[in-house]
C-alpha positions as CSV (number, residue, x, y, z in Angstrom):
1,X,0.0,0.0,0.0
2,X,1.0,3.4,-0.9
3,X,0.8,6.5,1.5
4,X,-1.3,9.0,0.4
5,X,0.2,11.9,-1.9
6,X,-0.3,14.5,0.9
7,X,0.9,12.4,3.6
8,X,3.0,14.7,6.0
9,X,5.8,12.7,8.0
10,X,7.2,14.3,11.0
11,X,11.0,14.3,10.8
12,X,13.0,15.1,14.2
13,X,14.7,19.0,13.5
14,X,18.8,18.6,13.7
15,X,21.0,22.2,13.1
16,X,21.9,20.7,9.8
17,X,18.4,21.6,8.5
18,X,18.6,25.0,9.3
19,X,20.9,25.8,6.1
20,X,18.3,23.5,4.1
21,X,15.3,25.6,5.2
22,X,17.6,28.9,4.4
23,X,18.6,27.5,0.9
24,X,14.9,26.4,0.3
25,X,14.3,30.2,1.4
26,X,11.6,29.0,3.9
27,X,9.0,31.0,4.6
28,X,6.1,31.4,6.9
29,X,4.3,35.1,4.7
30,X,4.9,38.2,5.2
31,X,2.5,39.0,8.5
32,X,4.5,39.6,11.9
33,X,4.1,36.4,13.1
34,X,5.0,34.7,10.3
35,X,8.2,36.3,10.0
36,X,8.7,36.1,13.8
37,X,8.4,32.1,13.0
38,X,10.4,31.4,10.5
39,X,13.0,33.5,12.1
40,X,12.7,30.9,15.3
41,X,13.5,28.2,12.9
42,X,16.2,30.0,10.8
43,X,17.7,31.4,13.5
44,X,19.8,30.7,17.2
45,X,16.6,31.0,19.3
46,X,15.2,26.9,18.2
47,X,18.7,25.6,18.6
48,X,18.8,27.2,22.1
49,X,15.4,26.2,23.0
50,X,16.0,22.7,22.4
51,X,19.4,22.6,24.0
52,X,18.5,24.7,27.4
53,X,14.7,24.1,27.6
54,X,14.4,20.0,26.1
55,X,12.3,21.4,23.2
56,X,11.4,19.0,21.0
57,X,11.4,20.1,17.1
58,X,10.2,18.9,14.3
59,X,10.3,19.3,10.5
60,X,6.8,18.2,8.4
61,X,7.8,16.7,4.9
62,X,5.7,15.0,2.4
63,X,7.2,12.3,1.0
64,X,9.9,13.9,-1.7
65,X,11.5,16.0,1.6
66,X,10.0,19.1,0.9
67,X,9.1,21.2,4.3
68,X,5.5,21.9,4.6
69,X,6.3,23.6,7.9
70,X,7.6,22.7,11.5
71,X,6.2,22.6,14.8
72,X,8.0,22.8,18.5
73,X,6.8,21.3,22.0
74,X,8.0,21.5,25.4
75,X,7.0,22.2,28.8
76,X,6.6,25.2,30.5
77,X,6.2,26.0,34.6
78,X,2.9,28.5,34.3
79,X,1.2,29.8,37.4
80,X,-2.3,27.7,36.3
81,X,-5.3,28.1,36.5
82,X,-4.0,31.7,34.6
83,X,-3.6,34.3,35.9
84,X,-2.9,33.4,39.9
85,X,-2.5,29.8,40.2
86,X,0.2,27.8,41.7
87,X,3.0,26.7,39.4
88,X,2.3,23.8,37.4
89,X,3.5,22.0,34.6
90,X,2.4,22.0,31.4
91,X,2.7,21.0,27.8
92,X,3.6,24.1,26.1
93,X,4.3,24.7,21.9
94,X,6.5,27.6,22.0
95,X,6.7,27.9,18.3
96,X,4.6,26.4,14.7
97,X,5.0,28.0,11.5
98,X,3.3,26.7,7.8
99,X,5.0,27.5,4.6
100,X,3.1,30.2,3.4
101,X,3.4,28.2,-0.3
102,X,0.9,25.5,1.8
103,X,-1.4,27.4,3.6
104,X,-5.1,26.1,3.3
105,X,-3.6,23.4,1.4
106,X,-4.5,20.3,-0.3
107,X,-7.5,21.1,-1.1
108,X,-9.2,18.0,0.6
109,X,-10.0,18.7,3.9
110,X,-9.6,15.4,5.1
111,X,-5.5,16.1,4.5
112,X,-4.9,19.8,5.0
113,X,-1.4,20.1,6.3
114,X,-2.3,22.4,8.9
115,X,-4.4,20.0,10.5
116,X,-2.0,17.2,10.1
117,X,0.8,19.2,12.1
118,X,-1.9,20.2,14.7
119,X,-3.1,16.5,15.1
120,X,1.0,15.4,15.7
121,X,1.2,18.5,18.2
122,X,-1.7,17.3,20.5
123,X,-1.3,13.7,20.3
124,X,2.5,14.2,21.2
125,X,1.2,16.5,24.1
126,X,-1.1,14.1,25.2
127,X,1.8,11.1,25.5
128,X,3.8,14.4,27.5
129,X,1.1,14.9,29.9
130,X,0.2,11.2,30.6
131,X,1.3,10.9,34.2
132,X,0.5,14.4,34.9
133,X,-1.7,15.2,37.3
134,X,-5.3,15.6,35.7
135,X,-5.0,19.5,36.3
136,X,-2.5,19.6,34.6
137,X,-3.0,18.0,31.4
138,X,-3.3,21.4,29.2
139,X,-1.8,22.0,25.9
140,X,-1.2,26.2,26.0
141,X,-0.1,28.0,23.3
142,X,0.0,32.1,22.5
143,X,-1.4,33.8,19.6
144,X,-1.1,37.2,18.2
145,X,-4.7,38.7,18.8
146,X,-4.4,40.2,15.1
147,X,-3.6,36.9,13.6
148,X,-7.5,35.6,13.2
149,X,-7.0,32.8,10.9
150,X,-4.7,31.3,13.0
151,X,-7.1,31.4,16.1
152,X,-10.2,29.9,14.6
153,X,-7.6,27.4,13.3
154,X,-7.0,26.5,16.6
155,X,-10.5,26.8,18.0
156,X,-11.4,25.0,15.3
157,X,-8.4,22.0,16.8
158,X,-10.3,22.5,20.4
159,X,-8.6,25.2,21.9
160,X,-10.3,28.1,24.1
161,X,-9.4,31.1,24.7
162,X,-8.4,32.1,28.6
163,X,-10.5,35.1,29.4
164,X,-8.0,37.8,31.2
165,X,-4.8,35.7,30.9
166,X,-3.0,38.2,28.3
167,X,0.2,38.7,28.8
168,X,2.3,41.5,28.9
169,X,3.4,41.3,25.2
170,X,-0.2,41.5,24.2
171,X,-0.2,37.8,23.2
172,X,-3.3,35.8,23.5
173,X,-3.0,32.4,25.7
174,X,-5.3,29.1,24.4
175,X,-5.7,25.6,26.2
176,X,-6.6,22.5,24.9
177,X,-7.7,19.6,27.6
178,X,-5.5,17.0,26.7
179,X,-7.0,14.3,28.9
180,X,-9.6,11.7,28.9
């Protein structure tokens, strides 16, 4: 059996593919937070994220190696519930980015690459939080409160919005329950 022509495969990020995403000319669009992600991946700020904080990276290739995007997990040490909890831990993705070539794409919904990354992120989360505490099983992520696409994306995925948890830089904070 064949895999399916808009199969994404998640391929473990190494430095070495940092010269083959600037070759490629990678890019996430032209929008803020688009540049601010490809930067992350193009620049020091991934490698030291995985090396200091045990961030785990990833590349998303179909099956002739070309990057569709990337996506980033870790945990983070957030006062939860937000704003004035007690410190907990929790599965965090500090960074995702889409090749802006590849946004809403393939055209069936059933494989849009987006949605593929998303699914990899949560499930991954999910293995992350399984002995966790059950209040702490959250996936969080920020959002730019100007980039709308992305957050009905991610509503769309299951995550909520946390009324009066902005932070300082303006970002938006979302949860996703990742238990049973």
């Amino acid at each position: 059996m064949t895999a399916h022509p808009h199969q994404l495969y998640a391929v473990p990020f190494t430095e070495a593919d940092q010269a083959r995403l600037g070759l490629a000319g990678f890019s996430c669009g032209d929008e803020p937070w688009a540049r601010a992600a490809a930067e992350w991946i193009l620049g020091p700020d991934v490698l030291d994220s995985v090396t200091r904080r045990g961030t785990i990276v990833w590349l998303f290739e179909l099956a002739d190696r070309t990057v569709v995007g990337f996506a980033s997990l870790g945990k983070t040490r957030w006062k939860w519930p937000l704003p004035n909890g007690t410190y907990s831990n929790l599965a965090y993705i500090p960074m995702v980015g889409l090749a802006a070539a590849f946004r809403g794409q393939p055209s069936d919904p059933d494989w849009r690459y987006a949605d593929q990354i998303m699914g990899h992120l949560i499930d991954q989360a999910a293995q992350l939080a399984a002995g966790w505490p059950d209040d702490q099983k959250w996936l969080v992520l920020v959002v730019a409160p100007q980039n709308l696409r992305a957050i009905q994306f991610y509503q769309r995925c299951g995550f909520e919005l946390i009324p009066n948890a902005g932070r300082k830089d303006g970002q938006h904070v979302m949860k996703v329950w990742l238990g049973e």
